[in-house]
VOPAMAR-68264 format. One record per residue: x, z, y of N, C-alpha, C in turn; residue in three letters. Coordinates in steps of 0.001 Angstrom, whole numbers, padded with zeros to 6 digits, always signed. Atoms other than C-alpha are relative to their C-alpha. Layout:
BEGIN
XZYXZYXZYALA
...
# end
This chain:
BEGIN
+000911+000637+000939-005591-056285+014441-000436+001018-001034UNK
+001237-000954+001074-008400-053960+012652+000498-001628-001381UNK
-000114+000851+001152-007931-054735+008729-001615-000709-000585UNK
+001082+000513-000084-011430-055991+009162-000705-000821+001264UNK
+000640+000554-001231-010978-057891+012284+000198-001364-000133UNK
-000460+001370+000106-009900-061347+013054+001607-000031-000309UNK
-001369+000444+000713-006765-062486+011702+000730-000642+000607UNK
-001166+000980-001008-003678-064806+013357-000556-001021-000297UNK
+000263+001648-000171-005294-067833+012259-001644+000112+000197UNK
+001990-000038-000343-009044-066621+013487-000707-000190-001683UNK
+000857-000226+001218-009765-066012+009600-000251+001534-000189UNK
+000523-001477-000200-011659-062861+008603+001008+000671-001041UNK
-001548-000796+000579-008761-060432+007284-001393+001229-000603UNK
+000672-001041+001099-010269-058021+004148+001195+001052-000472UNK
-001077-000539+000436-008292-055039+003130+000681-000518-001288UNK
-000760+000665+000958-005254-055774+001161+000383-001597+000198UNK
-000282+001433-000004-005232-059436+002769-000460-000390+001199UNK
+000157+000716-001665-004354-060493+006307+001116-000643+000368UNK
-000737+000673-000476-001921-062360+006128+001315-000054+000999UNK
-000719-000145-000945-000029-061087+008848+001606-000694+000143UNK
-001316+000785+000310+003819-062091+007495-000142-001450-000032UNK
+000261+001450+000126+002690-065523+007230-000384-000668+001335UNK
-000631+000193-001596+002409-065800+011157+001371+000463+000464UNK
-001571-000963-000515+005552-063610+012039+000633-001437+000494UNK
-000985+001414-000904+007556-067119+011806-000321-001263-000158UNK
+000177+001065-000127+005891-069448+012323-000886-001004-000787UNK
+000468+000795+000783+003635-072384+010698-000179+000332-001898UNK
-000448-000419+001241+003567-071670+007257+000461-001526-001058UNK
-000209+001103+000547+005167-074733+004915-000036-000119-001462UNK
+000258-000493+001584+004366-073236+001506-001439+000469-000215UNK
+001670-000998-000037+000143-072383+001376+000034-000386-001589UNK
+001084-000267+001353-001618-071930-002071-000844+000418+000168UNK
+001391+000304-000351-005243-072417-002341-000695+000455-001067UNK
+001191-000355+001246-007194-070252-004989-000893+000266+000476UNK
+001465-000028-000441-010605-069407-005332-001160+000113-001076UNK
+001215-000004+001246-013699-069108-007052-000323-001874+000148UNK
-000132+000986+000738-014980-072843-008675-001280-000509+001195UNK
+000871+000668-000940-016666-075249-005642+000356+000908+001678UNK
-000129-000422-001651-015110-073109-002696+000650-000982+000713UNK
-000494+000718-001075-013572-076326-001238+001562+000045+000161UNK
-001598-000441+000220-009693-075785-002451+000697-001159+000363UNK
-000503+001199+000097-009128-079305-002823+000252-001033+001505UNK
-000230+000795-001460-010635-080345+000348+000807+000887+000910UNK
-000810-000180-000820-008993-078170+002422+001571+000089-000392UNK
-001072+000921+000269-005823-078997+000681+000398-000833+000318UNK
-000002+001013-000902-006110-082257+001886+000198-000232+001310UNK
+000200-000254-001630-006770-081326+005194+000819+000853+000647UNK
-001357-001503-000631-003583-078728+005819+001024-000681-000699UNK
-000995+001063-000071-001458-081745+004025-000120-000973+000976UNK
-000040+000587-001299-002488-083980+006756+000403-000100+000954UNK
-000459-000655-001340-002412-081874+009656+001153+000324+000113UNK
-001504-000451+000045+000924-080282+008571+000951-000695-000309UNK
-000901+001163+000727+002596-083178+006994+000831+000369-001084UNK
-000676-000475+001426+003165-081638+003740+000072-000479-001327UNK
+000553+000583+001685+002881-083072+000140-000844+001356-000606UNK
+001267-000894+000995-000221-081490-002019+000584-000758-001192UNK
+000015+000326+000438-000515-081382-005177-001273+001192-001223UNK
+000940-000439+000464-003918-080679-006910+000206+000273-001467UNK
-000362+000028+001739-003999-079063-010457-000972-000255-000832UNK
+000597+000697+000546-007198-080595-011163+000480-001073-000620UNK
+000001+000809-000194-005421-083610-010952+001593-000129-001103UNK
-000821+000119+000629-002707-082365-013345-000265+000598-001443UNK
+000466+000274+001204-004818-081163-016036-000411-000736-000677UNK
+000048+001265+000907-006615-083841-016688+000111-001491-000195UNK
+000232+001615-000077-006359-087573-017779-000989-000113+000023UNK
+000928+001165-000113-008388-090179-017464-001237-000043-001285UNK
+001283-000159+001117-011911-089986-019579-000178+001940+000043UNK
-000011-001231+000278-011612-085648-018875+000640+000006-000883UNK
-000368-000770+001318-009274-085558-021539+001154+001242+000541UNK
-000313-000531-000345-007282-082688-021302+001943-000040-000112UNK
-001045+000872-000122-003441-083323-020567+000783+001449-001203UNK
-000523-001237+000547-001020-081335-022757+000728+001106+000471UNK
-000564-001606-000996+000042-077884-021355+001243+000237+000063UNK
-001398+000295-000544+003660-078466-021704-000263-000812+000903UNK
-000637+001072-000658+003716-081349-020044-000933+000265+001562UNK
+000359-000198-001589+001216-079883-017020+000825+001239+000246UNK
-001120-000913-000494+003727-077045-016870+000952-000019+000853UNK
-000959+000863-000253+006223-079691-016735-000331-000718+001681UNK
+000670+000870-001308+004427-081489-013706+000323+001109+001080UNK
+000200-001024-001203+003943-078245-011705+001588+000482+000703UNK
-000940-000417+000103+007388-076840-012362+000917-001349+000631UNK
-000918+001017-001023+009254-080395-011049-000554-000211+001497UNK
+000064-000315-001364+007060-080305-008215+000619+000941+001074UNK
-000675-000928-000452+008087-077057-007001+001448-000012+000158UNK
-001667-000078-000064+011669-077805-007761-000046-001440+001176UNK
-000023+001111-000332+011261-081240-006219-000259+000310+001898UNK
+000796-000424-001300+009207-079950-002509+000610+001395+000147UNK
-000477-001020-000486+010638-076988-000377-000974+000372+000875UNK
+001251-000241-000350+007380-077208+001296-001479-000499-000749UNK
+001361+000086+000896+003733-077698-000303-001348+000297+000715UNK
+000736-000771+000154+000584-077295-000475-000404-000186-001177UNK
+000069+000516+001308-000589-076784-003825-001753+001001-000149UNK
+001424-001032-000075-004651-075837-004537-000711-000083-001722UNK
+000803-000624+001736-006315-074168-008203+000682+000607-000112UNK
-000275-001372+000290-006171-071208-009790+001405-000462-001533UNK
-000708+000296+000953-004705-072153-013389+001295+001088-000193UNK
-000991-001034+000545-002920-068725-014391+001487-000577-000616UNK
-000828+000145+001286-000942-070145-016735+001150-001378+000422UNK
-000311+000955-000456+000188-073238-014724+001354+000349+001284UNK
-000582-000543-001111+003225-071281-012572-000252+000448+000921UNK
+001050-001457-001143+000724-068873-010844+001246+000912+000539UNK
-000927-001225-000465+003764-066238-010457+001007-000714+000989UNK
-000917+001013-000935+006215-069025-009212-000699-000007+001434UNK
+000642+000155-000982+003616-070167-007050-000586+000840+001302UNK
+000521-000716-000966+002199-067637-005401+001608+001245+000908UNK
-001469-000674-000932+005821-065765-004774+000485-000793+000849UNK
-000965+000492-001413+007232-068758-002858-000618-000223+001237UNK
+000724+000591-001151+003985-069267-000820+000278+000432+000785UNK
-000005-000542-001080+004441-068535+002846-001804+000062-000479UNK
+000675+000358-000263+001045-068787+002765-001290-000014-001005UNK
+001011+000389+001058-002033-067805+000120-001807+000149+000727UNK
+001397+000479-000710-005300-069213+001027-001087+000681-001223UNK
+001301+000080+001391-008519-067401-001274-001256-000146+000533UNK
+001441+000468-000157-011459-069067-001208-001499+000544-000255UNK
+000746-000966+001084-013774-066662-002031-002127-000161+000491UNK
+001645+000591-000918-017660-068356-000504-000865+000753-001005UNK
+001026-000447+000878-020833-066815-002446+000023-001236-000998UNK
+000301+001064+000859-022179-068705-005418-001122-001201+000487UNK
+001308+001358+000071-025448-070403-004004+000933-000815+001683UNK
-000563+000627-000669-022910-071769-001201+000678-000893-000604UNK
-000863+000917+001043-020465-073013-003827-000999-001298-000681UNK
+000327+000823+000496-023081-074654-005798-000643-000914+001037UNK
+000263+001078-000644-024505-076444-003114+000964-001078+000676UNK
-001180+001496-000375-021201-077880-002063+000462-001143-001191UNK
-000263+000325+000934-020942-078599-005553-000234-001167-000298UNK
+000685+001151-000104-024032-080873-005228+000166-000727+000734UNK
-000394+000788-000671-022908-082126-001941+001037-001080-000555UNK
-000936+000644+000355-019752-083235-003981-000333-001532-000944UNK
+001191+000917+001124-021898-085084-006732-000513-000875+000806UNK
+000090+001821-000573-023408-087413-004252+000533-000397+000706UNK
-000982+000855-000121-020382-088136-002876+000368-000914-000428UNK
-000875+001012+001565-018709-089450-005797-000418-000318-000830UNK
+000818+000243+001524-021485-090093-008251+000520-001020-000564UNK
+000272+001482+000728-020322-092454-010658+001933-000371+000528UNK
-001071+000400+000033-016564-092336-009751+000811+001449+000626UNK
-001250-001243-000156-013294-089965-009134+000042+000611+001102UNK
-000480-000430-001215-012843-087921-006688+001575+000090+000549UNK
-001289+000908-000529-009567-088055-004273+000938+001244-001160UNK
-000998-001311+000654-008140-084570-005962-000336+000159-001804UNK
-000275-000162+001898-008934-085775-009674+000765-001335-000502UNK
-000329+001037-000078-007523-087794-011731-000763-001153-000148UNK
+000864+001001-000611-008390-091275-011613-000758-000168-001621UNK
+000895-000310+001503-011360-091913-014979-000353+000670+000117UNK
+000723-001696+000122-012901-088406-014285-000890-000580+000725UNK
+000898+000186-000668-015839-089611-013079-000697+001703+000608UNK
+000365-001680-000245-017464-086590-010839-001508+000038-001172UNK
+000914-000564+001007-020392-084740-013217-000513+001109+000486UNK
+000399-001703+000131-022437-081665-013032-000826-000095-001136UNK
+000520-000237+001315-023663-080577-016243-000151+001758+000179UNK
+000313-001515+000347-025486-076995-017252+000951+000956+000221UNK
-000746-001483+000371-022439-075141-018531+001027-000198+001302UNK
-000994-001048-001113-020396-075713-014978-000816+000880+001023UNK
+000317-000834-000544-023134-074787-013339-000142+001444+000305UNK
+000301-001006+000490-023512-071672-015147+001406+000590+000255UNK
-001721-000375-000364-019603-071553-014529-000184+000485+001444UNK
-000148-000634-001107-020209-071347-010940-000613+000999+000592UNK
+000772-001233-000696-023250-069207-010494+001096+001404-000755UNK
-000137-001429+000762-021788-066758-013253+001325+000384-000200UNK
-001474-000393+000058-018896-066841-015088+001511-000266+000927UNK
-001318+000291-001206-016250-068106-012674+000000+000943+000699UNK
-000091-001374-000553-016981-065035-010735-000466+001264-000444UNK
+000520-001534+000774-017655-061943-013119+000821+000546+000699UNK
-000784-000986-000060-016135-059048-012814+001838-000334-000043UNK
-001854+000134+000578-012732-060091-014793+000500-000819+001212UNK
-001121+000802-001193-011966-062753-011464-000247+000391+000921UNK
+000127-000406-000739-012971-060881-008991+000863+000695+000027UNK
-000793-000654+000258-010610-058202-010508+001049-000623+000505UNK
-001164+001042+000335-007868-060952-010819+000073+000192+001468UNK
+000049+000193-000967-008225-061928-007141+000207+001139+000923UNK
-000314-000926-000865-008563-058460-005739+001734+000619-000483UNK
-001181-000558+000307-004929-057700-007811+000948-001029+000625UNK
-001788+001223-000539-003146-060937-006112-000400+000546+001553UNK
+000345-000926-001598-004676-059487-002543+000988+001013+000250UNK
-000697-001355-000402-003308-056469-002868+001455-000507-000947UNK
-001301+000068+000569-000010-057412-004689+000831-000843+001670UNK
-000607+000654-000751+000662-060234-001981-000353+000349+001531UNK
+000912-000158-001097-001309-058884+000986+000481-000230+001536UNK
-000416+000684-001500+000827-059475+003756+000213-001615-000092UNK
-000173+001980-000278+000442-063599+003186-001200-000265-000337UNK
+001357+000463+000456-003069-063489+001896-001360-000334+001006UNK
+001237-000293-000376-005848-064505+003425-001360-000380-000867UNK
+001369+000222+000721-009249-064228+002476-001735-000508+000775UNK
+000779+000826-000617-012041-066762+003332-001247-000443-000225UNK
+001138-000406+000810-015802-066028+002703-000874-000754+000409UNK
+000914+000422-000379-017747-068558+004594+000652-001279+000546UNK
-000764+001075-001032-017693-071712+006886+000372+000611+001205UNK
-000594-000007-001765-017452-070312+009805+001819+000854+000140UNK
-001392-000147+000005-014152-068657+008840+000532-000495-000639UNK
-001056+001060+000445-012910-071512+007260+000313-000850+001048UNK
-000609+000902-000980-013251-073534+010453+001030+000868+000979UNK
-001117-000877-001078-011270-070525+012616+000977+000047-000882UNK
-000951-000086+000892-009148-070420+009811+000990-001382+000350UNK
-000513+001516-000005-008102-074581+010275+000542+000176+001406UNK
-000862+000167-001423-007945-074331+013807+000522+000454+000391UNK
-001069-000422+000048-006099-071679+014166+001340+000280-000393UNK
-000903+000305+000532-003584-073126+011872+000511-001322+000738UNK
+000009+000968-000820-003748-076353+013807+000631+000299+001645UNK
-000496-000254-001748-002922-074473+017229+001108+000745-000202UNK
-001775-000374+000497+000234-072631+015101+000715-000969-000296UNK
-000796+000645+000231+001477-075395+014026+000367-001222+001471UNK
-000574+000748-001406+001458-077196+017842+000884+000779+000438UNK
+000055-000757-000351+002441-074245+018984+001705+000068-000566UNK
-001412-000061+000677+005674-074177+016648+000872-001455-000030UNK
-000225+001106+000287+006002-077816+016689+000635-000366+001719UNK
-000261+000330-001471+006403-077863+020787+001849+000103+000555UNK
-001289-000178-000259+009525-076612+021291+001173-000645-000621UNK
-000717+001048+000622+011342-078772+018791-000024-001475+000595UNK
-000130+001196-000903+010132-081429+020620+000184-000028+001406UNK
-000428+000010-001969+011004-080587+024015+001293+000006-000252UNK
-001402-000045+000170+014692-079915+022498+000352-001667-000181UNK
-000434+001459+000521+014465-083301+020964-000402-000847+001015UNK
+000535+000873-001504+013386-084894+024275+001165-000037+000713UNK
-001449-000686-000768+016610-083259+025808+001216-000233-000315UNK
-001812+000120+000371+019252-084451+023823-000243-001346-000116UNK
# end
């Protein structure tokens, strides 16, 4: 595997981030899901707790209460930090530095970065908006009605990806790089799923042929 070829789970592998250790054994039962703001963290969160039968736990959904208010930062510390102690497997998706980023990303088998252009992001953004117009989405909390307003837009074309998080992102790549992958489009987000989907049969088979046998 070229560090610019396809990857173990058919995602596109960028230097500094292919993941490779995160096949070695097997399924992975620990992913984390960062990203730039509208890459789809949440939903495919959802969708790799499903398939894998893991507990998520969104940190949209632990910053804020009900009306956007914003929850207090002990106590989403507190949330993140009993999860982790609580689950020996996960998936857990947002960036939130400050929210047991170091915890998190050391125990992941498994770091997912979302990294899509901006005029992709914002159009999923809008896709999201008339989803949910006028009520919560599944990965917020409940009262957050969904919104787009000016300044996130301006969040997603601009600031959400300057320089300073691009930086950020290329230093957890290369810090974690044998569990990272990095995921720039749809079409390697869907080789990305299904080739997580055909590791985890794949690892899942033989347990059940033992358990057939006894």
């Amino acid at each position: 595997m070229t560090a610019h070829g396809t990857g173990a789970y058919g995602a596109h592998d960028t230097p500094g981030g292919t993941g490779a250790d995160a096949v070695a054994s097997g399924a992975p039962r620990r992913i984390a899901i960062i990203g730039y703001s509208g890459g789809g963290k949440s939903t495919l969160a959802r969708a790799l707790g499903e398939s894998l039968g893991l507990p998520v736990l969104h940190l949209d959904a632990v910053q804020f209460l009900p009306g956007w208010r914003t929850r207090p930062v002990g106590e989403q510390r507190s949330m993140v930090a009993e999860f982790l102690e609580r689950h020996d497997a996960w998936v857990i998706d947002g960036n939130y530095s400050d929210l047991c980023e170091r915890e998190r990303l050391a125990s992941a088998d498994l770091i997912v970065m979302l990294l899509f252009n901006r005029f992709a992001r914002l159009w999923r953004v809008c896709k999201r908006l008339h989803a949910y117009r006028g009520r919560s989405r599944p990965s917020m909390a409940a009262g957050c009605e969904e919104r787009l307003d000016a300044e996130f837009v301006w969040w997603v074309l601009h600031q959400g990806c300057d320089a300073s998080h691009r930086n950020r992102y290329r230093a957890i790549r290369h810090r974690h790089a044998s569990k990272t992958v990095v995921i720039r489009n749809q079409r390697q987000l869907t080789r990305f799923t299904q080739g997580l989907c055909r590791q985890q049969l794949r690892t899942a088979a033989p347990a059940a042929a033992a358990a057939s046998r006894s």
